[in-house]
N, C-alpha and C positions, 0 to 999 in steps of 0.2 A: 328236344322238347317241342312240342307243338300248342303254340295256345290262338287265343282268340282278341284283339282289341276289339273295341266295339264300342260304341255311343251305349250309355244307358240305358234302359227301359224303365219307363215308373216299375213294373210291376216284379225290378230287380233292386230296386232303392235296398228295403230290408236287407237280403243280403250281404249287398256289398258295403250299405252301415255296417253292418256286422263285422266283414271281417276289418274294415277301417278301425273300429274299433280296438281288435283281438292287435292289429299289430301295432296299436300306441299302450300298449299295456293291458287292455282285454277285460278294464275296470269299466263297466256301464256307466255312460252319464246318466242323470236325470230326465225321468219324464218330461219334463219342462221341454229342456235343452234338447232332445230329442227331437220333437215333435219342431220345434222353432228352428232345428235345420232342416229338417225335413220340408214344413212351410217355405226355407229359402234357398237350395237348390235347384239352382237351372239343370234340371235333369238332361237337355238337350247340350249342354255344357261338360259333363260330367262321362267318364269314361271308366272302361272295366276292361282289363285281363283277365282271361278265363281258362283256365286248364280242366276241363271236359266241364260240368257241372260247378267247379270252383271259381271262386273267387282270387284269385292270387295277386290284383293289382288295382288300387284306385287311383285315378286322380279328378279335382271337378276346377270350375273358375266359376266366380263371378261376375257380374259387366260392372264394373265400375266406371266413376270420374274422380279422378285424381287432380289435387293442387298441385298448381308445379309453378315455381318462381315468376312474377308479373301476378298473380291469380287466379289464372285459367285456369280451366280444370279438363283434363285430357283423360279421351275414353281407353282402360284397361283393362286386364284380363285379371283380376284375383284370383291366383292361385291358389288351390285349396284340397284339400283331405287327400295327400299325398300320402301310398304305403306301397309297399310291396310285401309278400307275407314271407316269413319269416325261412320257410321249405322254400320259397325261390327264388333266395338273391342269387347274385353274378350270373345271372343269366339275359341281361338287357334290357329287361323288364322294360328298370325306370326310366333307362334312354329310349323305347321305343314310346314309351308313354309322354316326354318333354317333344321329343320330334313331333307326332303329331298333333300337341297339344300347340305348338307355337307354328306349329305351319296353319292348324285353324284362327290360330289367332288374326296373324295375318290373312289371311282369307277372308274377316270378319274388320276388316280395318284399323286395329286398335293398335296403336303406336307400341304400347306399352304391356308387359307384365310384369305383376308385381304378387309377393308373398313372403307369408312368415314363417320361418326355418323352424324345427325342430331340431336339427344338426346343422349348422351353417356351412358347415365344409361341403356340403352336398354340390350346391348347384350353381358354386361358381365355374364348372366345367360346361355347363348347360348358358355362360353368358349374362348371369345376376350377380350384381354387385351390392354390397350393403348400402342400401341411400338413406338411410335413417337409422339412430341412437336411439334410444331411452336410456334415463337416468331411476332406478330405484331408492328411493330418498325415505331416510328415518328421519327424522328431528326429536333431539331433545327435549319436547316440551314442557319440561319438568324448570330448565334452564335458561332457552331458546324463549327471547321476546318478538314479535313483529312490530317492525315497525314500519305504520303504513304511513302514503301521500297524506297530504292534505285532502279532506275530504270522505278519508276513509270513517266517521264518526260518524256522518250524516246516511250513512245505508245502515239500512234496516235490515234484520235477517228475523226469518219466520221459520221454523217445522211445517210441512207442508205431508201431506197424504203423498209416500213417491208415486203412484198409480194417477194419481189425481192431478199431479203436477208436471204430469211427463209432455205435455203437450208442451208447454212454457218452458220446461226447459229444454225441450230437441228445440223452440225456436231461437234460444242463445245460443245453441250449436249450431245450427244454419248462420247462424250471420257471425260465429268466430273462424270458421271451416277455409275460408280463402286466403285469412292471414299467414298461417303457415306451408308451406311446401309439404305433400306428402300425405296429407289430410284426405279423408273420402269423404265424399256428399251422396248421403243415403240415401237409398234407393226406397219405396215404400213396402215397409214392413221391417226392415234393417231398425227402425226406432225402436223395436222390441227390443235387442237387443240390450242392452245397456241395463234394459228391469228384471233381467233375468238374476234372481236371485232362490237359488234353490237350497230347503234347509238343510240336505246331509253335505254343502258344497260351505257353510259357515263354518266350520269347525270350529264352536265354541264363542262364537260372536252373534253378535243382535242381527235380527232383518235388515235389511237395508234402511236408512232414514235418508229426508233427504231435505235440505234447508235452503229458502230461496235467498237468495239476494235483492232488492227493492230500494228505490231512489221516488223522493215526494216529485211528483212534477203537476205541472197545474194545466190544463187545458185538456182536451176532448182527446179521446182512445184510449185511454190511462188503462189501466187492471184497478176495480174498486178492491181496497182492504183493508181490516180491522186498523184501528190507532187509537193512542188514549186518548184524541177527545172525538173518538168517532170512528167515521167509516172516511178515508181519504185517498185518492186517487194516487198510483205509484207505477211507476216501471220496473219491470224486472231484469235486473244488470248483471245476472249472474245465479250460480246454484253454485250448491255441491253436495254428493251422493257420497254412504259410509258408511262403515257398522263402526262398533265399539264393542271391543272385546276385553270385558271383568280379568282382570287379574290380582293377584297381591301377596306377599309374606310376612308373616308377623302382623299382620290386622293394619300394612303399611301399604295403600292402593298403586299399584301396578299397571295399569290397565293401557289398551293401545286403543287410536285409532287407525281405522283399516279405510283408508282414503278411495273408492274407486272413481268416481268423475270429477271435476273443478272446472267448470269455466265461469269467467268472467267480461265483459264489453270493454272497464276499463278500470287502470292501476287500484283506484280507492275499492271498489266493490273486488279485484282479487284479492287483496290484504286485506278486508273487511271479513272473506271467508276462512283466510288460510288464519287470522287471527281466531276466531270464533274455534277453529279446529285444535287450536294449540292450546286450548284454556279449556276445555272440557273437564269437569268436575270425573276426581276418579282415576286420572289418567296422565303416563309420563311423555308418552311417545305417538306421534303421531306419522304415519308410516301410509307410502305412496308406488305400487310397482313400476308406476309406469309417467313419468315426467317429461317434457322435453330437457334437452340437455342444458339449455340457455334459459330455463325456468326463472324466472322474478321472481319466484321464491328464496332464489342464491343471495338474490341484493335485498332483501326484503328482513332477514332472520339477523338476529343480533349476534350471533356467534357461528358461521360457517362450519367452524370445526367441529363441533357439537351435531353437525349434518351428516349421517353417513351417508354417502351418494355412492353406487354403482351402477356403471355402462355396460350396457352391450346392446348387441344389434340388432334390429325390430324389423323395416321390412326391408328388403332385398327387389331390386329394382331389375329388369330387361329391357334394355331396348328393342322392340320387333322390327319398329321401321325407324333405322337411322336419321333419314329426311325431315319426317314428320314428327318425331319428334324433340329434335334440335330447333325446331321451326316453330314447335309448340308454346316454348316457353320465352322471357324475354332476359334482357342478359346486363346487370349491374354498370356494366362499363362498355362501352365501344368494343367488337371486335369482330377481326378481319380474320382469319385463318383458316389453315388446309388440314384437313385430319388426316390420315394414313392409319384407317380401321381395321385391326384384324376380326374376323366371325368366322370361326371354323363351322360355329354348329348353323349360322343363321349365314350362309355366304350371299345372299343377296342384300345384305349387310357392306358385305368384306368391299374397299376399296379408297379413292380417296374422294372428301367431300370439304367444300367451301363452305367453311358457318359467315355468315355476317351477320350483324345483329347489336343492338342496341337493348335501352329499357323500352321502346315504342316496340318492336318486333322484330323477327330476326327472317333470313332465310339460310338455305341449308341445301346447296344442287351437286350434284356429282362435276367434277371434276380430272381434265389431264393436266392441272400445273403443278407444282411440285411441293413435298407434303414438307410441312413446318413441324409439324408437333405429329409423333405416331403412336398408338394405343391398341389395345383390346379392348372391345366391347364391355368387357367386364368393366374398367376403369372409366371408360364414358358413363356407364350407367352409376355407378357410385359416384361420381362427378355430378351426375343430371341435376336430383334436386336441389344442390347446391351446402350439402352438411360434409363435404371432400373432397378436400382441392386437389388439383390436379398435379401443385405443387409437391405435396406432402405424397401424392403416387409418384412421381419422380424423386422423389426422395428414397424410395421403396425399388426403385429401378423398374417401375412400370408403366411409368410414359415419357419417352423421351423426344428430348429439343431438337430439333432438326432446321432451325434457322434462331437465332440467337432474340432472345424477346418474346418468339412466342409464348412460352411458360407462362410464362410472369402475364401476359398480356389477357392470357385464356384462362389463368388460374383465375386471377381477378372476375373477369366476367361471369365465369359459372358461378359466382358468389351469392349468396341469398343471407338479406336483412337477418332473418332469423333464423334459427337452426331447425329442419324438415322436422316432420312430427308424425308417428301414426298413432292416433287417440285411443284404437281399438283392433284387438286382431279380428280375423274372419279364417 
């Protein structure tokens, strides 16, 4: 077989959506949703196999900045609209498609790729390891009381226009975005995103609603809003985005809500929200896809068990450049250590490397002294943002101790406060 890679051409976009589409199921999105990736497509990104006239292989990125443990945010390559069509697997396709997609990456300097699987088994042969969970979370709210901090009584929650309020709230997402490991800081026009709510994609639920969060404060900058005895100046500590979907038997209300954003600035305004969600007139269950796994919601709800929670894996992490991105982030505890790296696919990866590094900064230089602790890249990169210790891979028999202590010493420091998060796929 003979075919063609090649950079994209605008005037092939159509296309190769098309067959992008045809090999995730061949079900048309929405106009909306359409047109809004079309808008965010780094076409100079984006890549085609061609067998004479056809289409037979996508893949694209886009430029990201990623949180990574300390709060930095390190430039990656999001990984994106990955297919091969259906007439030409086993044929190389996809691995000629990862090779040159990560030789441009590094080409373009970006430490890191990252993306979200559709079959997970995929691309840990390609050197991605899972660096982030989600939790999808029912609650019983029929049952399930909140109980929040102190404080939580004193925020105000309003229905708000979501169109109207989106400024206000991508500005609580900017400034919760560096707390977690794993998080993306959008790029302009990525805000769209999140308002995309198209109606034959509700099946059976309301439009989007979308309710602020608000605290009194007194002095200059405030947001002026409605109050009963007036108009009063307040800050905005949080939202949250959702439909509500009518349900019920026997004239007995049924109904769910369909959770899709929450954030909050601090404890009383996110239990101030998650409460307001769970007391909706109408309605037993309140239902979330996508949580971090160490959610304050767990400690927040009066009966856990009454919670049904399920994991699994969100995005999938590469290291491109070993160095830099060891270098990038900073490291919970003191450590001194030799790595002993295997990269078959990225061998300018492959060898041994000194991490030292603290919570101030770390470095990260090639090395001949002798290796303590040795790995696959795969197990580095699920390590990185710090949701998989390195322990629990050696436990798995996937990174092993080669001077006694390092383990223990290195598991610790890849540690991160709180457990990685990706808020949204791409």
């Amino acid at each position: 077989m003979t075919t063609d890679l090649r950079v994209l051409g605008r005037d092939e976009w159509d296309r190769w959506y098309e067959r992008l589409t045809l090999a995730f199921g061949g079900v048309p999105e929405s106009p909306q949703e359409r047109r809004l990736w079309d808008d965010l497509t780094e076409v100079e990104r984006a890549l085609g196999v061609w067998d004479g006239e056809e289409c037979v292989g996508t893949a694209g990125a886009f430029s990201f900045r990623v949180a990574v443990p300390g709060g930095a945010f390190v430039d990656a390559a999001g990984v994106t609209m990955v297919s091969v069509a259906a007439t030409h697997r086993r044929r190389g396709i996809l691995t000629s498609m990862m090779r040159r997609q990560l030789d441009d990456v590094r080409d373009r300097g970006e430490p890191l790729a990252v993306l979200t699987a559709s079959e997970p088994a995929i691309y840990g042969r390609f050197g991605y390891g899972i660096g982030t969970l989600q939790a999808a979370v029912t609650v019983d709210s029929s049952r399930v009381r909140i109980e929040g901090p102190a404080g939580t009584d004193d925020v105000r929650l309003r229905f708000v226009d979501t169109a109207e309020a989106a400024e206000r709230c991508e500005a609580v997402y900017v400034r919760t975005i560096g707390s977690r490991p794993g998080n993306l800081a959008r790029s302009p026009g990525w805000e769209r995103l999140p308002l995309l709510d198209p109606p034959e994609e509700r099946h059976g639920a309301s439009p989007m609603q979308c309710v602020l969060a608000e605290r009194e404060i007194k002095g200059s900058g405030a947001t002026s809003v409605e109050g009963d005895g007036g108009r009063r100046a307040a800050e905005v500590v949080g939202f949250a985005r959702f439909h509500t979907k009518p349900d019920g038997e026997h004239g007995v209300p049924r109904g769910r809500v369909q959770v899709r954003h929450l954030h909050a600035l601090d404890p009383a305004a996110y239990a101030a929200l998650w409460r307001f969600l769970c007391s909706i007139d109408l309605t037993e269950a309140v239902e979330s896809r996508n949580r971090p796994v160490d959610d304050p919601l767990f400690s927040l709800v009066s009966d856990i068990r009454r919670c049904a929670v399920r994991v699994r894996d969100s995005m999938h992490v590469r290291l491109v450049d070993v160095g830099a991105a060891l270098e990038a982030r900073t490291y919970l505890t003191p450590v001194d250590v030799v790595l002993e790296v295997e990269d078959a696919f990225c061998p300018w990866n492959a060898g041994r490397w000194r991490l030292t590094g603290d919570a101030k900064g770390a470095s990260c230089e090639r090395t001949d002294d002798a290796a303590e602790l040795a790995l696959s890249v795969r197990e580095l990169a699920a390590a990185y943002l710090g949701g998989t210790s390195l322990a629990g891979l050696a436990g798995a028999g996937r990174v092993r101790e080669l001077r006694p202590g390092a383990l223990a010493e290195a598991s610790a420091a890849f540690g991160s406060v709180v457990a990685p998060w990706l808020q949204h796929g791409f």
